[in-house]
C-alpha positions in Angstrom: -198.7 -24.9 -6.2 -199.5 -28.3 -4.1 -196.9 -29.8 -2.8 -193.5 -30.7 -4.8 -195.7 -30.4 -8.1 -194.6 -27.9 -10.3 -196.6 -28.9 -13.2 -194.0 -29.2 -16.0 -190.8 -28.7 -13.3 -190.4 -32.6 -13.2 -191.9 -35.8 -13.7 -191.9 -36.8 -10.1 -193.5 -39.7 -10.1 -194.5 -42.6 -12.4 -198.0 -44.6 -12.4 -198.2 -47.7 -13.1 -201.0 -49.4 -14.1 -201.8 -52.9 -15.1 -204.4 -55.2 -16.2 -206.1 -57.6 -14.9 -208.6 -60.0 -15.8 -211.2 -57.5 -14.8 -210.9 -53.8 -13.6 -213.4 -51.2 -12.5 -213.5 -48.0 -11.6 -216.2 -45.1 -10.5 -215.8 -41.6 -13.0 -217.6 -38.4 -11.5 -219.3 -37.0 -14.0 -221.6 -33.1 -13.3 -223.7 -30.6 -15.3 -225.6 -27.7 -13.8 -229.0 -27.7 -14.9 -230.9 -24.5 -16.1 -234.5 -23.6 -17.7 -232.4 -21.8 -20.3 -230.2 -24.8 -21.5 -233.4 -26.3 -23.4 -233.5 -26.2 -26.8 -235.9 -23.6 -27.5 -235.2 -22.1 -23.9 -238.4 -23.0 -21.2 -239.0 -19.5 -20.8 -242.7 -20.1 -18.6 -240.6 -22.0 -16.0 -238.0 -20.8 -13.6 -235.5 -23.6 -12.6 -232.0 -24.4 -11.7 -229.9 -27.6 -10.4 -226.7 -30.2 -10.6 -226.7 -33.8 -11.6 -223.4 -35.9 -10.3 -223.6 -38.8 -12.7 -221.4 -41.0 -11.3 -220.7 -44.1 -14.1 -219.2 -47.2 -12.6 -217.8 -49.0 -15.5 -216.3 -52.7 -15.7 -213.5 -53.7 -18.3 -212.3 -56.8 -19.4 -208.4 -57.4 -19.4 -208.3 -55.2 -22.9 -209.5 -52.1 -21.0 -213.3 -53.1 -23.3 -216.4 -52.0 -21.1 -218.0 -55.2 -20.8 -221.0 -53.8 -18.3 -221.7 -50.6 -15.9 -223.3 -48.6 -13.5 -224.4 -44.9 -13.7 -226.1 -43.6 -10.7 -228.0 -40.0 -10.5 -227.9 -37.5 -7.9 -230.0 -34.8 -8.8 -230.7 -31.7 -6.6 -233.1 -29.0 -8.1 -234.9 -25.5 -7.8 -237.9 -24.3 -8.8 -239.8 -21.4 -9.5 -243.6 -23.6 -9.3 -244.6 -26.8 -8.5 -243.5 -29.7 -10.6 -244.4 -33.2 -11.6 -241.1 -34.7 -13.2 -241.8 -37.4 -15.2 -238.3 -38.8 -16.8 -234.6 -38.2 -16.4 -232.1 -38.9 -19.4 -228.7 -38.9 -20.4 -229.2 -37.4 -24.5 -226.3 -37.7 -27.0 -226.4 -33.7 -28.7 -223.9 -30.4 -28.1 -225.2 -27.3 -26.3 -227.4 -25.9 -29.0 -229.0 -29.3 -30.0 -231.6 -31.8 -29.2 -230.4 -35.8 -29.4 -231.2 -38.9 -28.5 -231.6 -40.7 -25.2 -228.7 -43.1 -25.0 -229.3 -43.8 -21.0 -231.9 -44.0 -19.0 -232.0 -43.4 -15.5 -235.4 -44.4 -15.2 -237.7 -42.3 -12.7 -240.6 -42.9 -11.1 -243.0 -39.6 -11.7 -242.3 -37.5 -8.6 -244.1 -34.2 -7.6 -242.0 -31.5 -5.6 -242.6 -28.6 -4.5 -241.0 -24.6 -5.2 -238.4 -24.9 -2.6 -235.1 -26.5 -3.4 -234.9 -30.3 -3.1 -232.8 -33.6 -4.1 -234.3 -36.6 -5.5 -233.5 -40.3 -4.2 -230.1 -42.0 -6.0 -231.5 -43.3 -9.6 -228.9 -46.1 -11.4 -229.1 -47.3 -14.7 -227.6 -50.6 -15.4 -225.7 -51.1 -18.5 -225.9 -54.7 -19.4 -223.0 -56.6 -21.3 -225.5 -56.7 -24.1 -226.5 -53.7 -24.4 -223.9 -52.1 -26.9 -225.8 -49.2 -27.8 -225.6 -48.1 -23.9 -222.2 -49.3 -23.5 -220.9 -47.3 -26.5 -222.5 -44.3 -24.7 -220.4 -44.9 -21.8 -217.4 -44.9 -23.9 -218.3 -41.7 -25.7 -218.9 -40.2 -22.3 -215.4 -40.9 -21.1 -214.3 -39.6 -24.2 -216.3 -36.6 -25.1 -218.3 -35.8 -22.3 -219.3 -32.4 -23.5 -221.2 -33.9 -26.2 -223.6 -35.4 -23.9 -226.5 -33.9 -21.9 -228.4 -34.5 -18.6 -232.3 -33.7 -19.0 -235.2 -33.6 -16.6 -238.4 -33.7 -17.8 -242.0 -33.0 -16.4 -245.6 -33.5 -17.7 -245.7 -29.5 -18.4 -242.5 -30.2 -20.1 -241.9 -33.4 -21.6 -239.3 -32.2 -24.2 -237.4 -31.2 -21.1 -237.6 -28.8 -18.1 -234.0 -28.2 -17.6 -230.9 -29.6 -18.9 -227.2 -29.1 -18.6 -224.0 -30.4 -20.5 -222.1 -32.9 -18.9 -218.1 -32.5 -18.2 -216.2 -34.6 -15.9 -215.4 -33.8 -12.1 -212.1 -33.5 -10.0 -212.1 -35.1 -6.8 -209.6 -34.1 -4.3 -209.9 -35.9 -0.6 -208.9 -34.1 2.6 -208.8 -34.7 6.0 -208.6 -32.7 9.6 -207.8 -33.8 12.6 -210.3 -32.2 15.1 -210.5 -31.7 18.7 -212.1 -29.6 21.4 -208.4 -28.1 22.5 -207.6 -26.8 18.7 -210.7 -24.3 19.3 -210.4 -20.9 19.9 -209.8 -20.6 22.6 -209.8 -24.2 24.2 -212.4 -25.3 25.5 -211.8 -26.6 29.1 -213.1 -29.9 30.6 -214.2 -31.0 27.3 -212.4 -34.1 26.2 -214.1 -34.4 22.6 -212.1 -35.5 19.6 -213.5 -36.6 15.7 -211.3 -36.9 12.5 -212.9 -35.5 9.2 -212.9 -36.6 5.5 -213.9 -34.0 3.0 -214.3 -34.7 -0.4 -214.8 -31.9 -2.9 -216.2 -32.4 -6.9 -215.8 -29.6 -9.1 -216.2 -28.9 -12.6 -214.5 -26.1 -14.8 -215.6 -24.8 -18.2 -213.0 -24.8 -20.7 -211.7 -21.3 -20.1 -210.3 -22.6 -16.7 -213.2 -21.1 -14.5 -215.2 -23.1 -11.6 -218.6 -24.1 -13.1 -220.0 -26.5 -9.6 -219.2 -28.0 -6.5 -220.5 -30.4 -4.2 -218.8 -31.0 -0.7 -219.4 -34.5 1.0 -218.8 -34.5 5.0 -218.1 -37.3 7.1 -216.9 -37.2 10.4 -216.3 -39.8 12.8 -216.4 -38.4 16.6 -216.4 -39.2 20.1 -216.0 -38.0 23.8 -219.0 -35.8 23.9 -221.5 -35.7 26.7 -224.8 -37.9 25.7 -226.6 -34.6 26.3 -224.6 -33.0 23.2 -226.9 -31.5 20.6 -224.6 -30.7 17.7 -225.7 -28.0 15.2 -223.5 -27.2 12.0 -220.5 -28.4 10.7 -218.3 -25.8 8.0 -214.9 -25.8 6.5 -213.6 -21.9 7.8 -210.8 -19.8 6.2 -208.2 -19.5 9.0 -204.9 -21.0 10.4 -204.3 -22.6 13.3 -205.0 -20.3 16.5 -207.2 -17.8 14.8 -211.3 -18.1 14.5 -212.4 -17.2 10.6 -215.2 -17.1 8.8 -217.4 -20.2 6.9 -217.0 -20.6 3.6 -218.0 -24.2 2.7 -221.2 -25.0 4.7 -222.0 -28.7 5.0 -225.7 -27.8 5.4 -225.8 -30.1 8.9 -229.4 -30.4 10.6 -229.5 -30.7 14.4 -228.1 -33.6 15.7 -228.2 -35.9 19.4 -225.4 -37.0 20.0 -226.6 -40.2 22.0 -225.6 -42.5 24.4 -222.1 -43.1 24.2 -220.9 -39.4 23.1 -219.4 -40.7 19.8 -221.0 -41.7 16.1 -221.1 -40.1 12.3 -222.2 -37.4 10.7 -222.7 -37.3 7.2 -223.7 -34.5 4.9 -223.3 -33.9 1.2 -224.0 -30.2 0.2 -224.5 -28.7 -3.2 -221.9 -25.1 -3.2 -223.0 -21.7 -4.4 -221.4 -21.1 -7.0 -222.7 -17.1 -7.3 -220.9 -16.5 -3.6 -217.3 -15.1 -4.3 -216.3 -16.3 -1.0 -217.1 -20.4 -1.7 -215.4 -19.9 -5.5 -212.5 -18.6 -4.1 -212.3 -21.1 -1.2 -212.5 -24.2 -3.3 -209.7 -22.5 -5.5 -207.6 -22.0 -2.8 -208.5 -25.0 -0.7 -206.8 -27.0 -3.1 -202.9 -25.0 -3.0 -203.0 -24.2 0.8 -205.3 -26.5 2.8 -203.8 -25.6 6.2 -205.0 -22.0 5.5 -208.5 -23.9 6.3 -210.1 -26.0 9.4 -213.2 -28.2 9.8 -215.7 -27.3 13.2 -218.1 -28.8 14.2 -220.6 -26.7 16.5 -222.7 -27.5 18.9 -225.8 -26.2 21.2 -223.5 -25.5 24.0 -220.5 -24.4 21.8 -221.9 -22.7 19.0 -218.6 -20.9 18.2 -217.0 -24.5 17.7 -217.0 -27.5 19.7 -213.6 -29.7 17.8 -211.7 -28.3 15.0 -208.6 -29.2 13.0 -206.4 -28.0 10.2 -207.4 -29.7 7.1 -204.7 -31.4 5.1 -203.6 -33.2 1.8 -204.4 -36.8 1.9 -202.0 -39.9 -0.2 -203.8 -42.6 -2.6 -203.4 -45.4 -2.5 -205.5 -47.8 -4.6 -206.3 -51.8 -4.3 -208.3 -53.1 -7.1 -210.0 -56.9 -6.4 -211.8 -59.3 -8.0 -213.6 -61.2 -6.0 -215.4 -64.4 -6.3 -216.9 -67.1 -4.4 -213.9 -69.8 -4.8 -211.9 -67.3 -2.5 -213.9 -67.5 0.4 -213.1 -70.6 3.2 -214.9 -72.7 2.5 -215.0 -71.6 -0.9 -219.0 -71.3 -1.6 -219.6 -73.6 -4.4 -223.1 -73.2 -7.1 -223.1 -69.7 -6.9 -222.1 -67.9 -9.9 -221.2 -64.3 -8.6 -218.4 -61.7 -8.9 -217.7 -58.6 -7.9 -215.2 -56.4 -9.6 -213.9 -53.2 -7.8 -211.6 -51.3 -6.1 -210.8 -50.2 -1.8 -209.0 -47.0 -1.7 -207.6 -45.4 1.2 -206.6 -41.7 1.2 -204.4 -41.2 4.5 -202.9 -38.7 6.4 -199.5 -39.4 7.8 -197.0 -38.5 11.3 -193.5 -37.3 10.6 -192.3 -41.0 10.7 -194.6 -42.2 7.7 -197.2 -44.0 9.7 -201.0 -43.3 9.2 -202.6 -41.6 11.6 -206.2 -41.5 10.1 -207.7 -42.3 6.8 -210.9 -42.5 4.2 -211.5 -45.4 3.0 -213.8 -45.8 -0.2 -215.4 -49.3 -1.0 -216.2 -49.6 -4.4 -218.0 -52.7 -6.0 -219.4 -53.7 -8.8 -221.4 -57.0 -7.9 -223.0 -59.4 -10.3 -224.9 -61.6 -8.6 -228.6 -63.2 -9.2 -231.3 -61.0 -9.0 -232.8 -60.7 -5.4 -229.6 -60.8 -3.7 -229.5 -59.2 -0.4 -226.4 -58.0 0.4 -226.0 -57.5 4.6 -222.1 -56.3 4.7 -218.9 -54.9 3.4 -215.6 -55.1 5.1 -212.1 -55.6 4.8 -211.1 -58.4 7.1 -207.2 -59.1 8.5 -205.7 -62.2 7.1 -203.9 -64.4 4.1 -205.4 -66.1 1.9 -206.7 -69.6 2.9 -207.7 -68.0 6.1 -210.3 -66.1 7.8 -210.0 -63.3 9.8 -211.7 -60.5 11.8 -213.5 -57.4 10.3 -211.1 -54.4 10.7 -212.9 -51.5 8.2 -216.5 -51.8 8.4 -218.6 -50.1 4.8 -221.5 -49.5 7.4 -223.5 -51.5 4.4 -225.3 -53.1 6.9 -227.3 -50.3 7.8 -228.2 -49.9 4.2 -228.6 -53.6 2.8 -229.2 -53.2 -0.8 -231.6 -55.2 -3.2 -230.3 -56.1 -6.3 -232.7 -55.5 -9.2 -233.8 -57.5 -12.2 -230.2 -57.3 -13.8 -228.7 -58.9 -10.8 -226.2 -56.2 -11.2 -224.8 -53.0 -9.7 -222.4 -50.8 -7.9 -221.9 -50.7 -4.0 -219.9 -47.3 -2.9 -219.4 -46.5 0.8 -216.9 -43.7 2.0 -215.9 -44.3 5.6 -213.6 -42.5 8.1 -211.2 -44.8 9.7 -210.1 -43.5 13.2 -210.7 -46.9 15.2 -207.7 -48.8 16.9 -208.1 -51.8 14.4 -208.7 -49.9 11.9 -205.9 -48.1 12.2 -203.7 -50.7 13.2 -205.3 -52.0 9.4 -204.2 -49.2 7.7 -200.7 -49.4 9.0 -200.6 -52.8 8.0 -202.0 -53.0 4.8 -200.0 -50.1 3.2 -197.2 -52.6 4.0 -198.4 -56.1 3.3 -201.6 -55.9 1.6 -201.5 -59.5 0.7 -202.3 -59.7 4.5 -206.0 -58.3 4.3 -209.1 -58.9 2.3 -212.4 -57.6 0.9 -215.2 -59.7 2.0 -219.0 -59.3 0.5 -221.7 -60.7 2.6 -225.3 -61.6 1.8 -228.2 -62.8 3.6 -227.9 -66.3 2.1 -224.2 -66.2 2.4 -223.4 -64.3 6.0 -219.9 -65.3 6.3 -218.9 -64.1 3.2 -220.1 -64.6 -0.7 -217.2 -63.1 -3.1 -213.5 -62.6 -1.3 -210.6 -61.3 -2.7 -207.0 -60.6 -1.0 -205.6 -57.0 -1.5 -202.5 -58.0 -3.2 -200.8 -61.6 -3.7 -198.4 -62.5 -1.6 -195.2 -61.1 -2.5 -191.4 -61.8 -0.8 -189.3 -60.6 -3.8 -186.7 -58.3 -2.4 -185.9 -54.9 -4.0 -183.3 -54.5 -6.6 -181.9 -50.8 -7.8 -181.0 -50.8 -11.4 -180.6 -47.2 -12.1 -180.5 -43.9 -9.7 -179.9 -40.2 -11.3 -181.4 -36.9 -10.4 -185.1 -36.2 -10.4 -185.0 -34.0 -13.5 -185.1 -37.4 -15.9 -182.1 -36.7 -17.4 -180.4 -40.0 -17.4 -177.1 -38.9 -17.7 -176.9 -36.9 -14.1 -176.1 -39.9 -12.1 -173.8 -37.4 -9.7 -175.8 -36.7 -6.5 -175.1 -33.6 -3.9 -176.4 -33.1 -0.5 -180.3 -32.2 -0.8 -180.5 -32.7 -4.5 -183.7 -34.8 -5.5 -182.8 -38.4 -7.6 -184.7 -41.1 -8.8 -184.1 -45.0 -8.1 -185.2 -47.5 -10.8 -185.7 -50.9 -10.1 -187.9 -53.8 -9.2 -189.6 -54.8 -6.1 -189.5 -51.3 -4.4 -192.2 -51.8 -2.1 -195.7 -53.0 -2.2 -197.9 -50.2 -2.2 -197.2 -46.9 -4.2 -198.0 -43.8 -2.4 -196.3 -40.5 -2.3 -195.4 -38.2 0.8 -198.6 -36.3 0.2 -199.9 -37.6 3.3 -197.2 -35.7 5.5 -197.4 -32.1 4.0 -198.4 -29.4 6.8 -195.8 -31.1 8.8 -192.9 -29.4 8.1 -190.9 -32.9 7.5 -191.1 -35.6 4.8 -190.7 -39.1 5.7 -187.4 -41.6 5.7 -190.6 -44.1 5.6 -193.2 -44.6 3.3 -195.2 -48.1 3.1 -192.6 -49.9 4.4 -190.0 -48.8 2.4 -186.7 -47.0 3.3 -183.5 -45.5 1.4 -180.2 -45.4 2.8 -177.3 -43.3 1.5 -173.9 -43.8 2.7 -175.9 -45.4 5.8 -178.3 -42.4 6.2 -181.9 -42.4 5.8 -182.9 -41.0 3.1 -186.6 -38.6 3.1 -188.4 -40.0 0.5 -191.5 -38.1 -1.7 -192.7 -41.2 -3.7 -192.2 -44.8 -3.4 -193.6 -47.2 -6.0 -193.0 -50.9 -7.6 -190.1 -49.6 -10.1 -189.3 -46.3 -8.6 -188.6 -44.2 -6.0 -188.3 -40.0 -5.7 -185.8 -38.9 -2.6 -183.4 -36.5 -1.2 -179.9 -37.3 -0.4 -179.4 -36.1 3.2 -176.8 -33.7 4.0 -173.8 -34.8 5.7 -172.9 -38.1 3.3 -169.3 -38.1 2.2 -168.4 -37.0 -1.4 -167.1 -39.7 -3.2 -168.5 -43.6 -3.9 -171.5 -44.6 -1.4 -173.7 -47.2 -1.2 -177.4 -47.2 -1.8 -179.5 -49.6 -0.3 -183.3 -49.9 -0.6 -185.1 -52.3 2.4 -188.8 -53.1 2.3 -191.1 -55.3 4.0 -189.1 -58.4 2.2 -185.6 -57.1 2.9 -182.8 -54.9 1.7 -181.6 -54.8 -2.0 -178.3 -55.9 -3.1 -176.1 -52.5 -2.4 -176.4 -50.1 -5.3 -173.4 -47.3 -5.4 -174.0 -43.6 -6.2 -171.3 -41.2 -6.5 -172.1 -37.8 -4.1 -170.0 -34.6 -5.1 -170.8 -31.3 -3.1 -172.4 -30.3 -6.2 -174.2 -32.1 -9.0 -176.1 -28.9 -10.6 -179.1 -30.6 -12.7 -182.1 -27.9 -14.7 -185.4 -29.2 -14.9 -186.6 -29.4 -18.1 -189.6 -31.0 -20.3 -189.7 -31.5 -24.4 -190.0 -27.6 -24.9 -187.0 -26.2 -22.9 -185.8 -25.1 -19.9 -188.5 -24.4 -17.2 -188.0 -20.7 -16.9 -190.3 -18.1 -15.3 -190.0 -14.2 -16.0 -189.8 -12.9 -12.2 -192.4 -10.1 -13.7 -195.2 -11.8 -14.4 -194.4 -15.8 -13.4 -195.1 -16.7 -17.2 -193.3 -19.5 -18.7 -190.6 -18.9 -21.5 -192.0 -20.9 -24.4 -191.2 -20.3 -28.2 -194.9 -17.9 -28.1 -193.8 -16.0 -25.4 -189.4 -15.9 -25.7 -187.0 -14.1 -23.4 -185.6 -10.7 -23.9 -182.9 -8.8 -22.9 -183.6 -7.1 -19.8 -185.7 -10.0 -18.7 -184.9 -11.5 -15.1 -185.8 -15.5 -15.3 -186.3 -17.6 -12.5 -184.6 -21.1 -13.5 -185.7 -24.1 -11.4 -182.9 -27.2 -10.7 -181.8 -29.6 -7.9 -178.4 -30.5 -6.8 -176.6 -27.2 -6.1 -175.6 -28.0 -2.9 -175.8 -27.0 1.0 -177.5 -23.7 1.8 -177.1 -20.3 4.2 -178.5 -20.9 6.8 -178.3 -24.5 6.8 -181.4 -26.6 6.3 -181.3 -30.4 7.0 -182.8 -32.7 4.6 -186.4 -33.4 4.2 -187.3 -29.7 5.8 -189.3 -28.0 3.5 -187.7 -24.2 2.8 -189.9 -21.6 4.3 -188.7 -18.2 6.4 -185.6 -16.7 6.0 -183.9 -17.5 2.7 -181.7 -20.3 2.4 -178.8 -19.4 -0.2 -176.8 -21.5 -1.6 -173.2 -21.7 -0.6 -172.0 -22.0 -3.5 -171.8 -19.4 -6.3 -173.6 -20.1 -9.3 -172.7 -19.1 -12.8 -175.4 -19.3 -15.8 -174.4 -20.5 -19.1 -176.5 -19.0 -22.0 -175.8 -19.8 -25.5 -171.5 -19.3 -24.2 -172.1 -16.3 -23.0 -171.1 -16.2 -18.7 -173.9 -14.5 -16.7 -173.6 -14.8 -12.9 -176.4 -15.4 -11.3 -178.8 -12.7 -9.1 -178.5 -15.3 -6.2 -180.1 -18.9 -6.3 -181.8 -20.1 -2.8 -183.6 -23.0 -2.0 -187.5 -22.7 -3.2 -189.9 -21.9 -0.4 -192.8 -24.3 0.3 -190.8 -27.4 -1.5 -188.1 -29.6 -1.0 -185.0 -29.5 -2.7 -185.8 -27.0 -5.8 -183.4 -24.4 -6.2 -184.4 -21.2 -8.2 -181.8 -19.3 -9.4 -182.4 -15.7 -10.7 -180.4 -14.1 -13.7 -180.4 -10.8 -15.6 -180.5 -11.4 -19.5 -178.1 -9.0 -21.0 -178.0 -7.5 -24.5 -176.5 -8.5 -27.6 -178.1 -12.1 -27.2 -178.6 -13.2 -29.9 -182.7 -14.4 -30.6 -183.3 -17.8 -31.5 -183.1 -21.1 -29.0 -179.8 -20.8 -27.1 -178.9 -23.4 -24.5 -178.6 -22.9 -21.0 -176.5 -24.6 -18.1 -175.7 -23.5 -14.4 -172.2 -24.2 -13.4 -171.0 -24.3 -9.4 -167.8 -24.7 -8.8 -166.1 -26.8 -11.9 -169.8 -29.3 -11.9 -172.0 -28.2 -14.5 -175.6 -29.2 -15.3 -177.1 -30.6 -18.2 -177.9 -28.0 -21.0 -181.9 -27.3 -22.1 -182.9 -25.0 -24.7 -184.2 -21.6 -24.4 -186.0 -19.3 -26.5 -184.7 -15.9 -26.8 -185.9 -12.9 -29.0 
């Protein structure tokens, strides 16, 4: 399971979203596209594909679609020639025809039998258009009861068409160099750091339906002579060569003049290889069991390589207008709406080490409009500043069509000094750096907007119990997980996602630190109101203070009484979150506890562990025990427990094993741990 989230152990973190007087965001949407799905089935045609739909919607400050964006990238196989004339989103279920309700519009376009991808179609969805924009809701809603079609002049009903369902997006990123090879290779100084983005769809039984990889790597140090030749995600750890299972489907390319540039590839999985299914399954719970290469003529077996690892969010939405630029640029009515999001990889101390940034903006401009560049430049408001985190637009300046409308989205690796330097900064102060859209009648900037206002308010802590939301545990032990509520807790909410495959979760996050009794705190998620952490070991039973410093300052102190144990059960509206040890199901009221049963119950706060383990280490190896004895509580009856050891792979989780007896009587019983004389909340649980 990724990370500290055991779905259902504990609501770990809170989101917190808010309105403004515009907001937009790009949805993934995918269907895989057959012969067979029409409706009768083309049965004189073979053919096969994917659609990512990707909408781009705009909302007013009552979360209404007011206008939109969907752009079409369709990738096809074919047993014959075709002419495709049209390409549709219908309203209609799997085993009926409907209407078109968008329409991506495409130009007729003759391909051949061997497989091929069509150029990026987008449909805009004017504010006036209600019909289309009530499609865009229904999509969001129901995608299942829309459908992608292609159509052809042999086919105009439709060729091929597939339902639509909406994609997951998970970002990760590696690290690469020519030393991580095995083995090194010598005298070759080259370095790169990868993003990879994965979309997949699942059908409703849980099963992968599609995938589609994107690539970008940012590298440098390589001979101008290099010729580089394929670029794969393999199955392996660190120090042992394994096989490719996610191909990027890289063409030859020169490296160039100054040994360093970007490669970019977007590649369509196969979803009937066993080998890519089970790697984008797995990909996702154990990245580090997977590295990025990149090969080249003169290394084929791998030229730079890396582990690839989880990646944070962190999300800054804008809208940006003319009035915000200095000068402000008066008589042109423009906007852009949209959002820069930076997904980051972090060292042990909480600072970025690389990131992917995505640009995503939604500009309304008049028609014509050439737009020359995209960037986020350092500075306050009222000022400008230089360009730190370059889109690339300019290499692709875009023409606004009729509407005067449309979506701009560019993801980036950031591996640059500035940029970097950026990155560090703006998880901190945002208010300190800006997006900046430029246009060929506008160069110096068109529509601005600052990342964040300017903000000095200093923390304040109004409540802090443990992490299992039970508001009534305000007792914390040594490596129990609590949860701080307040105001002002730092700028930027991210979580210590960033950090996992190093063994050691930050005392830093965006700026923000927890102290206990004087000692930094680790910390797994750090937002405006709240804040997940571990009190180190070592602090003193009895009253300490709990002070929370960000950029602004440190909070007014806070106390929190520490014991050597505070025992405190996870739980959600159900019961207890209990696993049978024999087949890891969860005890619900379909599926009770029986005698004879062993159950694996899941709490924080039990205390120090055997061997000892200092906080913000993530359990692994050798068992760590808890010191202390623990006794299980169900329904009054005294059972001790199996043993109870520190969780491996998370952070302060305890599972604690215990033999049901007979004569329990079925029915919900509640359960407690007691260690020592402290005892834990009670939850129910079902027993038969």
């Amino acid at each position: 399971m990724k990370g500290q989230t055991l779905a259902g152990l504990a609501a770990l973190s809170l989101a917190v979203c808010s309105l403004s007087a515009q907001t937009a965001e790009s949805i993934p949407f995918r269907a895989v596209l057959s012969t067979q799905n029409e409706i009768p089935p083309v049965t004189d045609i073979v053919g096969s594909g994917t659609v990512t739909a990707w909408l781009r919607v705009v909302r007013d400050a009552s979360g209404r679609i007011t206008s939109g964006t969907v752009d079409f990238d369709v990738r096809y196989q074919f047993g014959t020639a075709q002419s495709l004339t049209a390409m549709h989103i219908h309203r209609g279920a799997a085993n009926a025809n409907g209407p078109v309700v968008i329409d991506a519009r495409l130009q007729r376009t003759d391909v051949s039998t061997a497989a091929g991808q069509l150029p990026i179609y987008a449909a805009q969805i004017a504010a006036e258009n209600a019909a289309q924009l009530e499609a865009l809701q229904g999509i969001l809603a129901d995608p299942e009861a829309y459908y992608f079609n292609l159509h052809s002049t042999d086919k105009p009903g439709g060729v091929m068409r597939g339902q639509l369902q909406r994609a997951s997006m998970m970002v990760m990123m590696s690290e690469m160099s020519a030393a991580n090879e095995v083995p090194p290779i010598a005298g070759l100084n080259a370095i790169g750091t990868g993003t990879v983005m994965i979309l997949t769809t699942r059908s409703r039984q849980g099963a992968l339906t599609s995938g589609l990889v994107l690539f970008n790597v940012a590298y440098s140090g390589f001979p101008s002579d290099t010729v580089l030749t394929a670029m794969h995600v393999h199955r392996g750890l660190p120090g042992v060569n394994g096989g490719v299972v996610l191909d990027s489907a890289m063409t030859r390319t020169e490296v160039g003049g100054n040994g360093s540039g970007i490669l970019h590839f977007e590649s369509e999985m196969n979803m009937t290889r066993a080998a890519v299914v089970s790697a984008l399954e797995d990909i996702q719970y154990n990245p580090g069991g997977f590295y990025l290469n990149v090969h080249s003529v003169a290394n084929p077996g791998g030229a730079i390589r890396g582990p690839m690892r989880y990646t944070d969010r962190m999300r800054f939405p804008f809208n940006a207008s003319p009035s915000e630029e200095v000068p402000p640029v008066t008589g042109l009515e423009a906007s852009a709406a949209g959002s820069f999001t930076v997904h980051t990889i972090r060292r042990a101390d909480g600072s970025v080490s690389a990131g992917a940034a995505i640009f995503d903006a939604n500009p309304r401009f008049p028609a014509g409009t050439r737009f020359t560049g995209m960037h986020i430049h350092d500075n306050v408001a009222g000022q400008n500043g230089p360009v730190t985190i370059d889109s690339r637009l300019t290499a692709f300046p875009i023409l606004v069509p009729e509407t005067g409308a449309g979506n701009i989205w560019r993801l980036v690796t950031v591996n640059s000094e500035a940029g970097l330097r950026a990155l560090n900064s703006l998880t901190i102060n945002p208010e300190r750096h800006y997006f900046n859209l430029h246009t060929s009648a506008n160069p110096g900037g068109a529509v601005r907007a600052q990342l964040a206002p300017a903000s000095t308010a200093l923390p304040s802590v109004s409540a802090a119990f443990a992490a299992v939301s039970d508001p009534g545990r305000t007792t914390a032990a040594p490596l129990g997980l609590m949860t701080i509520f307040g105001s002002n807790l730092t700028k930027v909410e991210t979580t210590w996602e960033g950090t996992i495959g190093l063994n050691a979760v930050p005392t830093s996050l965006n700026g923000t630190q927890v102290t206990v009794g004087g000692t930094a705190a680790p910390l797994l998620y750090v937002g405006r109101g709240q804040i997940n952490f571990q009190i180190p070991e070592g602090v003193a039973a009895g009253r300490q203070p709990l002070i929370v410093t960000t950029a602004a300052g440190a909070s007014p102190t806070a106390n929190i009484e520490v014991a050597a144990a505070a025992p405190a059960l996870f739980f959600d509206e159900t019961g207890v979150i209990a696993l049978k040890n024999r087949d890891f199901s969860l005890v619900r009221p379909n599926n009770p506890a029986a005698a004879g049963d062993v159950l694996l119950l899941y709490s924080t706060g039990v205390g120090t562990t055997v061997p000892a383990l200092p906080a913000g280490r993530i359990a692994g190896g050798p068992p760590y025990n808890a010191v202390e004895n623990v006794v299980v509580n169900v329904g009054g009856t005294d059972i001790r427990a199996l043993y109870t050891v520190l969780t491996p792979g998370y952070l302060g989780l305890y599972q604690t094993a215990v033999l049901l007896p007979s004569g329990l009587p079925a029915g919900t019983a509640m359960v407690t741990l007691r260690v020592g004389t402290a005892v834990s909340n009670a939850a129910a649980l079902q027993l038969r």
